[in-house]
Structures are given as structure tokens and as C-alpha cells.
C-alpha positions as CSV (number, residue, x, y, z in Angstrom):
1,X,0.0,0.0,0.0
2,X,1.4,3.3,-0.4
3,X,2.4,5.4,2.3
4,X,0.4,8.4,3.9
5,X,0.6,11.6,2.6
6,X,2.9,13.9,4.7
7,X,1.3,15.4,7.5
8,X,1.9,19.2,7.9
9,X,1.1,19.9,11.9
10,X,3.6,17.2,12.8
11,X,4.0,19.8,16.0
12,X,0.0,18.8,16.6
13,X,1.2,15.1,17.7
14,X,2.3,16.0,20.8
15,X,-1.2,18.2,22.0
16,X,-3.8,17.0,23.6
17,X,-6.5,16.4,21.0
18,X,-9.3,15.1,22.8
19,X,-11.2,18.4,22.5
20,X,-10.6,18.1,18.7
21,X,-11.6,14.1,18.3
22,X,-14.7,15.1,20.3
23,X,-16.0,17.7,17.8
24,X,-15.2,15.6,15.1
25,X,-17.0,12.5,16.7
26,X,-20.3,14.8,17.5
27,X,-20.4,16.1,14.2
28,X,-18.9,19.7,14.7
29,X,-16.8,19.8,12.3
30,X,-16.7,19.1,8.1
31,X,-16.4,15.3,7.3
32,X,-13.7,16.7,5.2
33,X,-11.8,17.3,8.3
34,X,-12.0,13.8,9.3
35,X,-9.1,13.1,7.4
36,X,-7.2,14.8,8.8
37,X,-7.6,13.9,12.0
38,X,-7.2,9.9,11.0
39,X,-3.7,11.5,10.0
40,X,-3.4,13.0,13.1
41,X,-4.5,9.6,15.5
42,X,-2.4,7.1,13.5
43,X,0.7,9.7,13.8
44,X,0.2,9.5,17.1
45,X,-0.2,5.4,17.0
46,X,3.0,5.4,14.9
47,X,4.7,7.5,17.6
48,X,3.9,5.0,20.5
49,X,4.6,2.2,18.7
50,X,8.1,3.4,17.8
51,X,8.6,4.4,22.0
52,X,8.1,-0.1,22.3
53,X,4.6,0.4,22.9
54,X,2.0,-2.0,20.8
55,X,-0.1,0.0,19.2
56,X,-2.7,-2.1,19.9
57,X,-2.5,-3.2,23.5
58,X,-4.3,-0.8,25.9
59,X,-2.1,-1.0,29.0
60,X,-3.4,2.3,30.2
61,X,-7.3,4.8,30.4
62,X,-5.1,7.2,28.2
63,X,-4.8,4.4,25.8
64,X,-8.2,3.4,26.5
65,X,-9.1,7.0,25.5
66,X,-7.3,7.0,22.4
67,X,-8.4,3.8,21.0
68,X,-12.1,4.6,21.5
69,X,-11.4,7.2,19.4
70,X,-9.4,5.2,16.8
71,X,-12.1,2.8,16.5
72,X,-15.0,5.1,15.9
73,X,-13.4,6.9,13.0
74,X,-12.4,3.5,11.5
75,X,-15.0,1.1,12.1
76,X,-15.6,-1.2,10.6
77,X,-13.7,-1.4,7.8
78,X,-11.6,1.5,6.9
79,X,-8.4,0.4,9.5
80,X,-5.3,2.1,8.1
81,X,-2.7,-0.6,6.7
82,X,0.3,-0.5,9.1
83,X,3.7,-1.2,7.1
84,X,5.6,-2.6,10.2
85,X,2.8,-5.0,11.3
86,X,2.3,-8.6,9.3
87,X,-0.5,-9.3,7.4
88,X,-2.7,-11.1,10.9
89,X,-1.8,-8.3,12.9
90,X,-3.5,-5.5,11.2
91,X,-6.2,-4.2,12.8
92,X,-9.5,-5.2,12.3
93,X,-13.2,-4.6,13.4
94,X,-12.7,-8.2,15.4
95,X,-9.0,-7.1,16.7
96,X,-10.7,-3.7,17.7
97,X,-13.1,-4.9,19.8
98,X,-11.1,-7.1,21.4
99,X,-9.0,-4.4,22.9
100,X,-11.8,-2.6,23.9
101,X,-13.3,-5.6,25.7
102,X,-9.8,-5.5,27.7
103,X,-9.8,-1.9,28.2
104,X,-12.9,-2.3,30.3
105,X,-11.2,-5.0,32.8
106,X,-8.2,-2.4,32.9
107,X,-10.5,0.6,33.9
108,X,-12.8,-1.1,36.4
109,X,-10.7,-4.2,37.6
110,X,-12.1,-4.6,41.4
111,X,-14.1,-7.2,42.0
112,X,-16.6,-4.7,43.2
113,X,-17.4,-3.5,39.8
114,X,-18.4,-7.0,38.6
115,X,-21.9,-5.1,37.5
116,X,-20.4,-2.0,35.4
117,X,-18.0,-4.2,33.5
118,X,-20.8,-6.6,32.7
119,X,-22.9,-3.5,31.5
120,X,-20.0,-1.9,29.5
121,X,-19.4,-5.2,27.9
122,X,-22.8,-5.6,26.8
123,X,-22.9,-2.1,25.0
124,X,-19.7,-2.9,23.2
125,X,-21.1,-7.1,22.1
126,X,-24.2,-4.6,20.5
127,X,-21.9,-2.2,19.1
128,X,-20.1,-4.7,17.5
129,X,-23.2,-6.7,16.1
130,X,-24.3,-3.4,14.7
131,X,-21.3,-2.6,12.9
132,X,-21.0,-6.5,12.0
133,X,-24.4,-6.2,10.4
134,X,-23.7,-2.5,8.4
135,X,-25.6,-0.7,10.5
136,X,-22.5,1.6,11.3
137,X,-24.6,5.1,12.6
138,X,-26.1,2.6,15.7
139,X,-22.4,1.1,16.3
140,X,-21.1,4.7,16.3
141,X,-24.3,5.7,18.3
142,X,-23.4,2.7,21.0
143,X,-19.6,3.3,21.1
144,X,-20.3,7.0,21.9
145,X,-22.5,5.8,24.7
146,X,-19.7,3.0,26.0
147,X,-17.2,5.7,26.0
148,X,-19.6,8.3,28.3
149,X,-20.0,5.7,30.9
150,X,-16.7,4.4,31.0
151,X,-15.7,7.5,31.5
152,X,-17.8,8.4,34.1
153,X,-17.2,7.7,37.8
């Protein structure tokens, strides 16, 4: 595949863009501007990875965060091709979900929270049926709504 165009606001990797992925995720900004920030999340990806980080192993919330994120602007099928990764471990809508399944166990991992994981978990297994099944506005819908409760203390 060929590589990604270069990015001009290389000095954008290093801010804090969760203001800016939230616009875009509620719809405040241009589609057109989605690109871009796909640019800007998988710069970011490419960044941790090259600190020995997996790109896809959410060992943190601030990975947590940022794969949410990564997911809803990509889902289901539109996961950028990673050079340095073989062919099984590209991402995918399966692999995705996955990880977020784990991030919930890493964000509430008491025993006491038995109930909120089980509830997060069931909004992502319907988040992923939706996407499975095209419906990719009510996967959106119920990722958005996964990531405001597991958020929320």
C-alpha cells in the first residue's frame, strides 16, 4: 500500500487532541476534516509504537481513550494498513473490539465492579453486532455511549 501523505502539523502530535476528536465525533466539524484527523490519530499510533509500545495493546485509560477514538473513526472497515505490522496483525473490526473488551477490565478491575463491567461489555457485544451487520450510525451511536459511561465515575 502506499504510504500516507505527509502530515503538515507534525508539532499537533504532541497536543492534547481530545477536545478536537470530540468535535469531530459529535459532528462539529466538516467530514472533510475527518481526514485529517485519521492522519493525526495514526501519527500519534505510529509515535507509540516506535517508544516499544504495541499500538494495539491498551495498557493504560489514556490508551483506552485513544483507542475509542481510533475505533469510531475506522470502524468497521476502513483500518489504516500498518507497514511494520504482518498481514494477521492489522487491525480489524474483530481485533478492535477485542482491545476494547480489555480496556474495560483495565478501567474497572475490582471485584466490586463485577456489575459495570458486565454493562460496558454488553454495550460494546451490540456495538459490534451493529457494525458487524452494516448498521454503522447505531455502532457509532453505542460506542459514543460506551465511552460516556466508562468515562464516568
Amino acid at each position: 500500500m502506499p504510504s500516507r501523505p505527509p502530515f503538515p502539523y507534525e508539532n499537533l502530535a504532541s497536543a492534547d487532541c481530545r477536545p478536537l476528536r470530540s468535535q469531530v465525533l459529535a459532528a462539529q466539524f466538516p467530514i472533510a476534516n475527518v481526514r485529517v484527523v485519521c492522519q493525526l490519530l495514526s501519527m500519534i499510533n505510529d509515535a507509540k509504537s516506535e517508544d516499544g509500545e504495541s499500538m494495539f495493546e491498551i495498557t493504560s485509560i489514556e490508551y483506552l481513550w485513544d483507542h475509542i477514538a481510533y475505533v469510531l473513526l475506522y470502524a468497521p472497515d476502513l483500518f489504516p494498513y500498518e507497514d511494520f505490522l504482518a498481514t494477521d496483525e492489522q487491525m480489524t473490526l474483530d481485533r478492535a473490539f477485542q482491545q476494547l473488551h480489555g480496556g474495560v477490565v483495565i478501567a474497572y478491575p475490582e471485584d466490586s465492579f463485577e456489575d459495570r463491567r458486565h454493562e460496558l461489555h454488553g454495550i460494546l457485544d451490540r456495538s459490534f453486532l451493529a457494525y458487524r451487520n452494516g448498521q454503522e450510525a447505531e455502532g457509532a451511536t453505542l460506542l459514543n455511549d460506551f465511552e460516556g459511561r466508562i468515562f464516568k465515575h
